[in-house]
DSSP file (Angstrom, degrees, kcal/mol; ACC not computed):
  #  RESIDUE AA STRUCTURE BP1 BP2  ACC     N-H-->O    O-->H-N    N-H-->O    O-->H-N    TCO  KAPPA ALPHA  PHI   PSI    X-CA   Y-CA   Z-CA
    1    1 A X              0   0    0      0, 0.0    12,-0.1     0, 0.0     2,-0.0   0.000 360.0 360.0 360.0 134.4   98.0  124.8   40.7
    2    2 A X        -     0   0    0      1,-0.1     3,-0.0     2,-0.1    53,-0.0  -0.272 360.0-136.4 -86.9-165.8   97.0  126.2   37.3
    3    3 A X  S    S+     0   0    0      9,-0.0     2,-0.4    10,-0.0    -1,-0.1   0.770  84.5  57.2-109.7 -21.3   95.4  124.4   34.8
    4    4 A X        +     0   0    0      1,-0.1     6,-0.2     8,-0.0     7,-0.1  -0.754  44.8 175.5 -84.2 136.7   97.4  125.5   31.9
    5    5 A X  S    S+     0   0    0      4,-1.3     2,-0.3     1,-0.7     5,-0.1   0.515  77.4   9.1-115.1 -31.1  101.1  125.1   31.6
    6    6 A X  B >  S-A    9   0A   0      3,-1.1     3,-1.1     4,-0.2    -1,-0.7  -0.828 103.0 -70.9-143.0 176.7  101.4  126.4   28.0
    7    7 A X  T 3  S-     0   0    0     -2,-0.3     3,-0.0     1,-0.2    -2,-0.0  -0.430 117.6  -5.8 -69.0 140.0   99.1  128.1   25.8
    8    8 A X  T 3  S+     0   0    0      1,-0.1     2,-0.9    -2,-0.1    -1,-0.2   0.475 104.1 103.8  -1.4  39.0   96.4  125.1   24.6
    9    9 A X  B <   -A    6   0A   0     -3,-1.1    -4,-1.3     2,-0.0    -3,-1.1  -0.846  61.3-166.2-126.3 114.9   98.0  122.2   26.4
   10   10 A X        -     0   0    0     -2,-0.9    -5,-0.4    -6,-0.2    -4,-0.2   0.530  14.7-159.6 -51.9-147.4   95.7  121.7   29.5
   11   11 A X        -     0   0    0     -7,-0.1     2,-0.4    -6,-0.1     3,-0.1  -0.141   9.7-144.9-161.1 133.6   96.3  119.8   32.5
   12   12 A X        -     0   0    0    110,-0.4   115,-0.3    -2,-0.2     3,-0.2  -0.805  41.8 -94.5-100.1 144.4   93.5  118.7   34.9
   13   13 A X        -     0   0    0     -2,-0.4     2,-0.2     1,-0.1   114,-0.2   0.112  46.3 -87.2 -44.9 179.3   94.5  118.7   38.3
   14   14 A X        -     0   0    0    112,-0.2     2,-0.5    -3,-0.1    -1,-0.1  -0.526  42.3-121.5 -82.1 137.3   95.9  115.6   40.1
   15   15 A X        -     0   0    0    112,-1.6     2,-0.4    -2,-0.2    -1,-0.1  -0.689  27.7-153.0 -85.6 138.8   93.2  113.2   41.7
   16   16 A X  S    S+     0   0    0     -2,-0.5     3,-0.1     1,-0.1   112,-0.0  -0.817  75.6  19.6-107.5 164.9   93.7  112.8   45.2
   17   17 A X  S    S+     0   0    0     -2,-0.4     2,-0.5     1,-0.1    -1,-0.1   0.277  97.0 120.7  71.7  -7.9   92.7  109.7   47.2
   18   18 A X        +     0   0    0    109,-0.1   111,-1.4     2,-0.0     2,-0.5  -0.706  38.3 178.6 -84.9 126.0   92.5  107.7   43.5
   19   19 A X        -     0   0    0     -2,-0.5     2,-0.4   109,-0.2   111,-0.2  -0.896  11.6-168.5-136.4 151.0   94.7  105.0   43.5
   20   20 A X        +     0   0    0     -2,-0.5   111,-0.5     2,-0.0     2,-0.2  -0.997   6.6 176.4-133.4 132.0   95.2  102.3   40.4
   21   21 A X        -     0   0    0     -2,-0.4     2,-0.4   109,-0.2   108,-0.0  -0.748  14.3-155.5-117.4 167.4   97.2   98.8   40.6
   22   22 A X        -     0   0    0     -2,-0.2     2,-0.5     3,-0.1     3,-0.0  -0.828  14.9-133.3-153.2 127.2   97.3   96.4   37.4
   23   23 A X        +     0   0    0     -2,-0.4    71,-0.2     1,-0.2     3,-0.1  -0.657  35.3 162.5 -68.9 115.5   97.9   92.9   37.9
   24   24 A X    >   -     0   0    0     -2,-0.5     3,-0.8     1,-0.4    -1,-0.2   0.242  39.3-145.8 -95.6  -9.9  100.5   91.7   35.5
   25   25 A X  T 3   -     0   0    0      1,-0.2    -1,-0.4     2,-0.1    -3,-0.1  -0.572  63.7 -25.5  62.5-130.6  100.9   88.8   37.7
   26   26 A X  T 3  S+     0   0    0     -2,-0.2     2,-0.2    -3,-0.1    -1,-0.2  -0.058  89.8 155.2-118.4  41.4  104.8   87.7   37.5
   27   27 A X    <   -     0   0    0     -3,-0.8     3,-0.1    65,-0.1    -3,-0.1  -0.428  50.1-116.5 -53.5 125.4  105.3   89.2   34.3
   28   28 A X        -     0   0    0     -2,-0.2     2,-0.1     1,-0.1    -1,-0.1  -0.096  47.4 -96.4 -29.7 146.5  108.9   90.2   33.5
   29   29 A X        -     0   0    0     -3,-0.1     2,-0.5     2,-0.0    36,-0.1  -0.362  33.9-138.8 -68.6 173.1  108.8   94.0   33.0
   30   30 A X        -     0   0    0     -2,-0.1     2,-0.3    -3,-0.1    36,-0.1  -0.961  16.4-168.1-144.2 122.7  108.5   95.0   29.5
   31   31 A X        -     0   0    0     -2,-0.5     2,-0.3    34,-0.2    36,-0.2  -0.996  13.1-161.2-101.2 119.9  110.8   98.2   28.3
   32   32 A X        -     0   0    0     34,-1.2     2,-0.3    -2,-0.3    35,-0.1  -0.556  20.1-102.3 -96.7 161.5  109.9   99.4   25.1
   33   33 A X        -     0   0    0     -2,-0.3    35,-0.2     1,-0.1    -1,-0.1  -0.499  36.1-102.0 -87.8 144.5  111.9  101.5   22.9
   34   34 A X        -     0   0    0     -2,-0.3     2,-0.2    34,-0.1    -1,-0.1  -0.247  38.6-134.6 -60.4 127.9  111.5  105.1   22.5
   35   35 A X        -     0   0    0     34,-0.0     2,-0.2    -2,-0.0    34,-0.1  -0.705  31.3 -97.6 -93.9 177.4  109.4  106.2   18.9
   36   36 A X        -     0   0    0     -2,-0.2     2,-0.3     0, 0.0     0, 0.0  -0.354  36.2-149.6 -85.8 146.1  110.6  108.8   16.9
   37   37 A X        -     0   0    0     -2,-0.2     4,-0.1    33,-0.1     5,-0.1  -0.987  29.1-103.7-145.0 139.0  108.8  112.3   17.5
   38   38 A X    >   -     0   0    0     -2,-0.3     3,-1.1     1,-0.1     0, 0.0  -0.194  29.6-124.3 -55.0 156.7  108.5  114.8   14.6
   39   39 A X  T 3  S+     0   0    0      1,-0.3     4,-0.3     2,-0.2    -1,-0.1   0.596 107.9  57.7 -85.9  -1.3  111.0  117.8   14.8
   40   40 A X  T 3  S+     0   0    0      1,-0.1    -1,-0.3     2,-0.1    -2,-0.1   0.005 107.5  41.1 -87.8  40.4  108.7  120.1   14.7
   41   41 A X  S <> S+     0   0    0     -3,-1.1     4,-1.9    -4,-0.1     5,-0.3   0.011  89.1  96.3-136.7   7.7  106.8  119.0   17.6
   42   42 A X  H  > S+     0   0    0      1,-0.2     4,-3.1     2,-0.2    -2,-0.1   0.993  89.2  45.7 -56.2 -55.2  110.3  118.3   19.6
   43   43 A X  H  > S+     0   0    0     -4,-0.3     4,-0.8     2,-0.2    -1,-0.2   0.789 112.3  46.4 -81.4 -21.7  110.0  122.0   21.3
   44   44 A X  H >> S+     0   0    0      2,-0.2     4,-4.2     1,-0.1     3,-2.2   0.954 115.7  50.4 -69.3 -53.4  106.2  121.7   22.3
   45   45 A X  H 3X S+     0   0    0     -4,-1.9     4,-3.5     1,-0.2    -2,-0.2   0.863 111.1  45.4 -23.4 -61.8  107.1  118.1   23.7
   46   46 A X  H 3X S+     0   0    0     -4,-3.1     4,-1.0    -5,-0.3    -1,-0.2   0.591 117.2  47.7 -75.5 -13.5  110.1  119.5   25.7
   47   47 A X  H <X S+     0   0    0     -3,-2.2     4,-3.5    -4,-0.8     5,-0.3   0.706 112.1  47.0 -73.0 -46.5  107.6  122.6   27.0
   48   48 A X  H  X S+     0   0    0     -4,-4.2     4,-2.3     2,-0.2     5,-0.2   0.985 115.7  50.7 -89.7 -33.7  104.6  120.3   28.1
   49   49 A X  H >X S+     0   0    0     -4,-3.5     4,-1.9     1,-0.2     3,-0.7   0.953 110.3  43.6 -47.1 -66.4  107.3  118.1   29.9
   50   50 A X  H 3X S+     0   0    0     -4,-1.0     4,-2.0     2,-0.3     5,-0.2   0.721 112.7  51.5 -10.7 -57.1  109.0  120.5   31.8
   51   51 A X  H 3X S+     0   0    0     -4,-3.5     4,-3.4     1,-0.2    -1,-0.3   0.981 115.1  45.3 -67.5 -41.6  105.7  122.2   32.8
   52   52 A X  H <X>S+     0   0    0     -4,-2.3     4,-2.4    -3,-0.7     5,-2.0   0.901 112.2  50.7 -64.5 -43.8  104.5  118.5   34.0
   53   53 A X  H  <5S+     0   0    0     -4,-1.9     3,-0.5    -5,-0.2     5,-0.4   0.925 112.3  48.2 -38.7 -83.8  108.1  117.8   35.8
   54   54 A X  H  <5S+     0   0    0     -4,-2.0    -2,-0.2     1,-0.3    -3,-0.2   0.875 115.9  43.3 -65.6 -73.5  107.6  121.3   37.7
   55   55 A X  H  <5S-     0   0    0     -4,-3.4    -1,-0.3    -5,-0.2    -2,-0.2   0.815 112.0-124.9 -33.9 -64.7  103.5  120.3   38.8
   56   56 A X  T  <5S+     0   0    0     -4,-2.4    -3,-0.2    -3,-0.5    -1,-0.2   0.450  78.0 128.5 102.3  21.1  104.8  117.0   39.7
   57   57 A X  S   <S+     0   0    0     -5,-2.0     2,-0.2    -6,-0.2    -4,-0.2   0.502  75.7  34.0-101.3   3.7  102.6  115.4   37.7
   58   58 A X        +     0   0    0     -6,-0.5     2,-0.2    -5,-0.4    -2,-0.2  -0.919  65.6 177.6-117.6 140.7  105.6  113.5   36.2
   59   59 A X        -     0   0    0     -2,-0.2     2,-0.3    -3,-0.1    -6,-0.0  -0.932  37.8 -87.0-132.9 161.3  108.9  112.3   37.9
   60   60 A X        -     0   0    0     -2,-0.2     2,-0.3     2,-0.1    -2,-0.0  -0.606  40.3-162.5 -80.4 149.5  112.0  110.4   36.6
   61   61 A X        +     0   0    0     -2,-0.3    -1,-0.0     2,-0.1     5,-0.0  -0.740  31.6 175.2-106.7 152.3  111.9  106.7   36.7
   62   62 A X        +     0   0    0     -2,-0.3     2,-0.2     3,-0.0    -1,-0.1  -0.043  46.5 132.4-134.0  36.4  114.7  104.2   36.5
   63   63 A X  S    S-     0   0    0      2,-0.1    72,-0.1     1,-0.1    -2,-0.1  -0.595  71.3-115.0 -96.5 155.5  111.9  101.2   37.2
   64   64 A X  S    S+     0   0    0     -2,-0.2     2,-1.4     1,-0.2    -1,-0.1   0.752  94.7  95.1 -74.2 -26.2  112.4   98.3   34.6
   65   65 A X        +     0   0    0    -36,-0.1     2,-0.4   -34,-0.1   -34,-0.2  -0.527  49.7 166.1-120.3 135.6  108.9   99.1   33.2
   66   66 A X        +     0   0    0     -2,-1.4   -34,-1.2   -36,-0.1     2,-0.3  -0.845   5.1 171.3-104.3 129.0  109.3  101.6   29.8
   67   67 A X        -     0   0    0     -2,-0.4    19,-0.1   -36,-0.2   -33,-0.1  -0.887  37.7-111.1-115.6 147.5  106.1  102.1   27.3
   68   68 A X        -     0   0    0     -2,-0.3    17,-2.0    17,-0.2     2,-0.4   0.127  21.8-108.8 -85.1 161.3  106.7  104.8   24.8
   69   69 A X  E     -B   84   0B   0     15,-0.3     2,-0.6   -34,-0.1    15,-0.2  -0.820  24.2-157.6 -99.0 128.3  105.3  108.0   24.4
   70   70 A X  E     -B   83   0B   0     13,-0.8    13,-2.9    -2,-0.4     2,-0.7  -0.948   6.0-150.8-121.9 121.0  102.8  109.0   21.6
   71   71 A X  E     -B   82   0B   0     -2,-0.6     2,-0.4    11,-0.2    11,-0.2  -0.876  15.5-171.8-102.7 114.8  102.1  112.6   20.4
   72   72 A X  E     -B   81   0B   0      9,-2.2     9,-3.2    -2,-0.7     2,-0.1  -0.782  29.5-119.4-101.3 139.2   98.4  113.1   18.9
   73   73 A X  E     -B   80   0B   0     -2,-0.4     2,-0.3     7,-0.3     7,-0.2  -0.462  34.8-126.1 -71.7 143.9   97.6  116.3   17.3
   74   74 A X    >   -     0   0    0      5,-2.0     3,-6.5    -2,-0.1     2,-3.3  -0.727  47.9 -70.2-102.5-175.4   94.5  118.1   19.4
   75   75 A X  T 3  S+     0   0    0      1,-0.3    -1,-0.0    -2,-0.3    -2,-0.0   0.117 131.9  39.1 -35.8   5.1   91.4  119.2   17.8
   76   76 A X  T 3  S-     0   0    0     -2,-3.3    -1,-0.3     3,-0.3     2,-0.2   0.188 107.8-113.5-155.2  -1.8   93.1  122.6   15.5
   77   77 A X  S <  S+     0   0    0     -3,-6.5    -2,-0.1     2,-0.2     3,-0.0   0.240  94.4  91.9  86.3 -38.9   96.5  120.8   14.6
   78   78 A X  S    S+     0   0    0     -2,-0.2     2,-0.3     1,-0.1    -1,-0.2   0.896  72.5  48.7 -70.1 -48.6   98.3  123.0   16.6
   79   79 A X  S    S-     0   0    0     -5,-0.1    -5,-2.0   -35,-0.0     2,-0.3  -0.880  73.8-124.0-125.5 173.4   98.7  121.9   19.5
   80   80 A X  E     -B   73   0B   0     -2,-0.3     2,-0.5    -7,-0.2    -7,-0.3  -0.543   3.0-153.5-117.8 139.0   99.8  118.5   21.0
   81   81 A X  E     -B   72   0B   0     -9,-3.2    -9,-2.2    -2,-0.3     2,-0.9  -0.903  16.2-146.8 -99.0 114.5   98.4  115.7   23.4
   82   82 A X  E     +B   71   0B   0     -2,-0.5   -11,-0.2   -11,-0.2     2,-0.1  -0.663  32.8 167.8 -76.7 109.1  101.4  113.5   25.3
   83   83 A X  E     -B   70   0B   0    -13,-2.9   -13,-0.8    -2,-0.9     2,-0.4  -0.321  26.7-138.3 -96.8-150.8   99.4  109.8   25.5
   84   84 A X  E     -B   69   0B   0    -15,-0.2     2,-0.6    -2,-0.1   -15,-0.3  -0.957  13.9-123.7-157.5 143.3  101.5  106.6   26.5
   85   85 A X    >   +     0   0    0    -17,-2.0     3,-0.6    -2,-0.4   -17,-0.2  -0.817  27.6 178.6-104.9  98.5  100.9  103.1   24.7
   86   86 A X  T >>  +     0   0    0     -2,-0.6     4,-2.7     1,-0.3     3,-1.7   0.270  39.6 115.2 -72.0 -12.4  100.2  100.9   27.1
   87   87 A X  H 3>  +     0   0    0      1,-0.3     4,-2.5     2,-0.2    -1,-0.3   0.808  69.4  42.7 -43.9 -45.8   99.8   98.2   25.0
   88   88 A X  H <4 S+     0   0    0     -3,-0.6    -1,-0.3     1,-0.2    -2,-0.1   0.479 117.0  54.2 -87.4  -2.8  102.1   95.6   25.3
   89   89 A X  H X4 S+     0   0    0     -3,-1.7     3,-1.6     2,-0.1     4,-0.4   0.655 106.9  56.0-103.7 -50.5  101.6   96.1   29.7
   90   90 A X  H >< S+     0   0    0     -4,-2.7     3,-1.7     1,-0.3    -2,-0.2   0.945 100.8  54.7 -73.4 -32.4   97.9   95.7   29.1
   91   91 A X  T 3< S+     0   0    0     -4,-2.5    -1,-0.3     1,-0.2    -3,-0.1   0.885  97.9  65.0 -51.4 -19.9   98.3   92.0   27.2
   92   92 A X  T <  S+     0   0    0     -3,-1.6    -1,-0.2    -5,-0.2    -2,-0.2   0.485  89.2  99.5-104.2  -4.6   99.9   91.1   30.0
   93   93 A X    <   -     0   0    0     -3,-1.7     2,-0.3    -4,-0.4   -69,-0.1  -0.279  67.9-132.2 -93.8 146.6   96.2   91.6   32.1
   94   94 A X        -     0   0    0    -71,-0.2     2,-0.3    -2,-0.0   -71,-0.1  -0.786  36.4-108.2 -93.8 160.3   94.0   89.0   33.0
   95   95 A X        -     0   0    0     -2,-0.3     4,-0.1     1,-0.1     0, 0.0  -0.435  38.1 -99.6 -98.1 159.7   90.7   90.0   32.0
   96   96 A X        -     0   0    0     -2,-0.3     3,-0.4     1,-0.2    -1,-0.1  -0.186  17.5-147.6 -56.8 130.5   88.0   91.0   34.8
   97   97 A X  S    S+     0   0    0      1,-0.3    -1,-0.2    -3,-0.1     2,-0.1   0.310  95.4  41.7-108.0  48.2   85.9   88.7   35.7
   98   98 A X  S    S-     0   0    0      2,-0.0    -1,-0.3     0, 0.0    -2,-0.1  -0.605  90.9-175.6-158.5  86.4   83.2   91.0   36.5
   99   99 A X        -     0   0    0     -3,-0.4     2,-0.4     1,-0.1     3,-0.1  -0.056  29.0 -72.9 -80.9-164.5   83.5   93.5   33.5
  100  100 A X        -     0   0    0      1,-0.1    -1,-0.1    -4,-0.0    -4,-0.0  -0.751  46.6-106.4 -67.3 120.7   81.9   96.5   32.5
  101  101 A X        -     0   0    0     -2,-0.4     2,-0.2     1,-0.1    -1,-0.1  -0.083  41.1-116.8 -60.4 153.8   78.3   96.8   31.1
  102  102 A X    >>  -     0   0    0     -3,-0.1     3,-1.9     1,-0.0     4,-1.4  -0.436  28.7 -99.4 -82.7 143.5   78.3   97.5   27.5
  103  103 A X  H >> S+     0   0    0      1,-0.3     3,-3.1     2,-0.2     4,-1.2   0.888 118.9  54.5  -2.3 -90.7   76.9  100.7   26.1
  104  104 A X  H 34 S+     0   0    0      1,-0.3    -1,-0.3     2,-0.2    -3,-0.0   0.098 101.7  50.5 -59.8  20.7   73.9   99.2   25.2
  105  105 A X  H <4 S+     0   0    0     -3,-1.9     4,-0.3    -2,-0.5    -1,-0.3   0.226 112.2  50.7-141.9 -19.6   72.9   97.7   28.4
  106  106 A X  H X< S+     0   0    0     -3,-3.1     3,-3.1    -4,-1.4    -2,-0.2   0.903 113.2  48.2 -65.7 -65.1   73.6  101.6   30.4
  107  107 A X  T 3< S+     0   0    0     -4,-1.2     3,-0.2     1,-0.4    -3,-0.1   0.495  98.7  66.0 -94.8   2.9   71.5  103.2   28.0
  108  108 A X  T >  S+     0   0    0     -5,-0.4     3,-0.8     1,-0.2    -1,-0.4   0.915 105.6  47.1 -47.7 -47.7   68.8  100.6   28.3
  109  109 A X  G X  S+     0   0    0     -3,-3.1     3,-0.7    -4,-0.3    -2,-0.2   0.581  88.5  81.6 -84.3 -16.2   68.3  101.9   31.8
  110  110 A X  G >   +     0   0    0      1,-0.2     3,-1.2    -3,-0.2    -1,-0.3   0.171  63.8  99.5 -88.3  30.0   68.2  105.8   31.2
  111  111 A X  G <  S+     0   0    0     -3,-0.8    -1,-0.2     1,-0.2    -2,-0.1   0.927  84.4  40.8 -40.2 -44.6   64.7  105.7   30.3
  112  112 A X  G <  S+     0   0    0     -3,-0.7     2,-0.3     2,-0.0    -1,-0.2   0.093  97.6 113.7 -84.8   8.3   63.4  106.7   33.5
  113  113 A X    <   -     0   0    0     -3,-1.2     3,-0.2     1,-0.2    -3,-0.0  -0.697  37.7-179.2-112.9 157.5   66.4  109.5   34.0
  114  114 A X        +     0   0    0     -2,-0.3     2,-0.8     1,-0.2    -1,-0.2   0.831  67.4  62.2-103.7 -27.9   65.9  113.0   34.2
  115  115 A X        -     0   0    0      2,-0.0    -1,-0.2     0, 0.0    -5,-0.0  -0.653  56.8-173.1-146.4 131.7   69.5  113.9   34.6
  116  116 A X        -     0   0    0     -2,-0.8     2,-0.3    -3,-0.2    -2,-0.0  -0.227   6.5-156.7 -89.8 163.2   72.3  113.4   32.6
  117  117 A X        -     0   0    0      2,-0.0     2,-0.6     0, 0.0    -1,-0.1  -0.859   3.2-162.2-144.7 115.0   76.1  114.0   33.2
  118  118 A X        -     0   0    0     -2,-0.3     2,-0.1     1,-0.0    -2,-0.0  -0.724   7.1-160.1-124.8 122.3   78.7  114.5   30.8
  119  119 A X        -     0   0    0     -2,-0.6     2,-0.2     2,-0.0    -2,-0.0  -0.423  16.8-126.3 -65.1 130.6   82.7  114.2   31.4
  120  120 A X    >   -     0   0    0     -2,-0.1     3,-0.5     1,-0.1    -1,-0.0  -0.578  21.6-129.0 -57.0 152.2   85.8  115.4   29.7
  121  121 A X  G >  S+     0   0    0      1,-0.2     3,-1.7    -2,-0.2     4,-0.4   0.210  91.6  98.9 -86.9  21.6   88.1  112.9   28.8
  122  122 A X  G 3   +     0   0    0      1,-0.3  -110,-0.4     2,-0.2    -1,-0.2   0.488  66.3  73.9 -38.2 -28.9   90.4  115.2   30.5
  123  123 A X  G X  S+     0   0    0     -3,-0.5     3,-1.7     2,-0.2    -1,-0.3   0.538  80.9  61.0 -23.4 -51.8   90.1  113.2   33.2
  124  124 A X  T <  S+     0   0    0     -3,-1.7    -2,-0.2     1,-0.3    -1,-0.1   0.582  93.0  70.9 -72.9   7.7   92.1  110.3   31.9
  125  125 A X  T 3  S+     0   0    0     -4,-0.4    -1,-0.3     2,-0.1    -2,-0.2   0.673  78.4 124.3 -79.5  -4.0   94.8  113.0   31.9
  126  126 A X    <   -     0   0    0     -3,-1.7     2,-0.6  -112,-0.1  -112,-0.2  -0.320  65.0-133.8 -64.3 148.0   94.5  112.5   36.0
  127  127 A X        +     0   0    0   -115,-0.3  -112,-1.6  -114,-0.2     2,-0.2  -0.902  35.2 178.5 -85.2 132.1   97.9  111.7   37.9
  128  128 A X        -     0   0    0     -2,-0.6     2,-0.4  -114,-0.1  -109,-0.2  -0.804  22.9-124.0-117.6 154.9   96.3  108.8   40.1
  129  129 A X        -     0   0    0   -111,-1.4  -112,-0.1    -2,-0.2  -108,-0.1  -0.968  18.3-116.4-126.8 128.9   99.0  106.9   42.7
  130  130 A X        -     0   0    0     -2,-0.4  -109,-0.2  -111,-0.2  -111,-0.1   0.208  19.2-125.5 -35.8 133.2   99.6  103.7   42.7
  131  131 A X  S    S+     0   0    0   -111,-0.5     2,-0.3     1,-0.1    -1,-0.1   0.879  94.1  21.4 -23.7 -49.2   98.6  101.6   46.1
  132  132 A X  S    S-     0   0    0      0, 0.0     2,-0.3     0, 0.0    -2,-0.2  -0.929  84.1-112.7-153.4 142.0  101.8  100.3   46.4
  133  133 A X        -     0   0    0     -2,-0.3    -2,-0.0     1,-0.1     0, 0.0  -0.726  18.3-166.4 -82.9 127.0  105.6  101.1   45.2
  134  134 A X              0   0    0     -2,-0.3    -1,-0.1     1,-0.1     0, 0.0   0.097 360.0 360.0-110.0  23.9  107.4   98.3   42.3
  135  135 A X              0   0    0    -72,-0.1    -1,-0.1   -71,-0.0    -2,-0.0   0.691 360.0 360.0 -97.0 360.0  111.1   99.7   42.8
């Protein structure tokens, strides 16, 4: 698969064998309303879906739960990054009760390391599949 679909909108491949659930408990679905998307960014939108439809790194849904779509400008203005607002699904979370160490409390511990390793966040761009199917 390539890694490009259009000229600067990237795509990192799909993770296999990563798989994500989120406990809403027996929350109602939440459908959100569609925002408004500039018309000039209406024809990149309809490009970087399409390419994602064709990978398969999108599909259509008719499952009860809808969060909107958000277009961020990347890094030169030109071209666009699809994210998704997740908000109103992530209230719905209980919080972990064994969370994540804070910043300060990693970088407490890399005195003693010799070698460091640094991620794109290109990576939350990953298609991950779910454990388990909610239609």
């Amino acid at each position: 698969m390539p890694y490009f679909i259009q000229s600067g909108n990237g795509l990192p491949p799909a993770a296999r064998g990563a798989v994500c659930d989120i406990d809403v408990g027996n929350a109602r679905p939440i459908a959100q309303r569609a925002r408004r998307v500039r018309p000039e960014h209406l024809k990149q939108l309809f490009e970087l879906l399409k390419g994602l439809l064709e990978y398969g790194l999108i599909t259509f849904s008719k499952l009860p739960w809808v969060s909107p779509i958000v277009i961020v400008l990347k890094k030169g203005g030109k071209d666009i990054r699809l994210c998704i607002d997740y908000r109103a699904i992530n209230d719905l979370q209980s919080l972990l009760l064994s969370p994540m160490p804070t910043l300060d409390s990693i970088l407490a511990n890399f005195d003693a390391v010799q070698w460091f390793l640094s991620l794109d966040n290109a990576i939350l761009g990953c298609k991950i599949d779910p454990t388990r199917s909610i239609d």
